[in-house]
N, C-alpha and C positions, 0 to 999 in steps of 0.2 A: 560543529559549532565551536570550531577550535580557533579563535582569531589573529592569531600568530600562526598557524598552518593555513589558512582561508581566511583572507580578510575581506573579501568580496560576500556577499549575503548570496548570491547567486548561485540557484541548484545546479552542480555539479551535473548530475543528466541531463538536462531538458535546455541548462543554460537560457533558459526564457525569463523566470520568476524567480524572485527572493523565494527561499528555501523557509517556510514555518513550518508549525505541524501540522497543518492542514496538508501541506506542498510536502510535506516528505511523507507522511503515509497516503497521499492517494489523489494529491492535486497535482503531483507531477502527470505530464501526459505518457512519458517513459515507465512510470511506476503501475499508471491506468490502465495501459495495455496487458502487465504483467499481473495487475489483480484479472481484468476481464478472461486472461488465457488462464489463471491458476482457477478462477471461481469454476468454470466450463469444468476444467481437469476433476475436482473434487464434485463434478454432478449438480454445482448452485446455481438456477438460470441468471445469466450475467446481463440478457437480453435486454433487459428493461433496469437494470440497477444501473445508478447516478454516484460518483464517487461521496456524491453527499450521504446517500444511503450505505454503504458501508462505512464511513466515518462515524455516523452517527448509529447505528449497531455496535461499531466497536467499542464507542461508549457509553455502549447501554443506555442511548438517548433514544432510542426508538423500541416497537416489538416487532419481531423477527416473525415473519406471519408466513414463508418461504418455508417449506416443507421439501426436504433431504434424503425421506425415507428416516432410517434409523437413528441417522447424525441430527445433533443440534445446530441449527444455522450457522450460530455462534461459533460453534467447533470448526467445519467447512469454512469462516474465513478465518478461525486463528492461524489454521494449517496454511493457507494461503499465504497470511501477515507474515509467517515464522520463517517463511522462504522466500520474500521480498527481503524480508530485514535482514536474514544472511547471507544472500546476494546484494545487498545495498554496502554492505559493511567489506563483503572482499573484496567487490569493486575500490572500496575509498583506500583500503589497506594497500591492496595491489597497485594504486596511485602514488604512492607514498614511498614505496621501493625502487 
């Protein structure tokens, strides 16, 4: 959201959509694939979640009624988040070089 490096609003993946926070944690269709395959990897059924449903888990605007066995729902997708957002960020960095 750098506007002298990016002066176009347009998400860098997807190249479809202006880039919010909705579009960077999980309205991108680039980013959707990559929550659907991490949720699968971490055991959370992805099956039936809506990127509206993890947005709004992640901020604590819904209850997490998805049982993980041990883990907190919440946990399963920070781990998730924590490895979008640092593949989202080496992506932009390795752009830049």
């Amino acid at each position: 959201m750098d506007p002298m490096k990016y002066p176009s609003p347009t998400c860098l993946f997807c190249k479809k959509e202006d880039e919010d926070e909705y579009h960077f944690v999980v309205g991108c269709q680039v980013k959707w694939e990559a929550w659907q395959n991490g949720l699968d990897l971490v055991q959370y059924p992805s099956s039936n979640m809506k990127p509206l449903d993890v947005w709004q888990t992640l901020l604590l605007q819904s209850s997490t009624t998805v049982s993980t066995g041990k883990r907190h729902p919440l946990v399963s997708m920070s781990s998730v988040w924590a490895a979008i957002w640092k593949t989202h960020w080496f992506c932009i960095m390795e752009q830049q070089s």
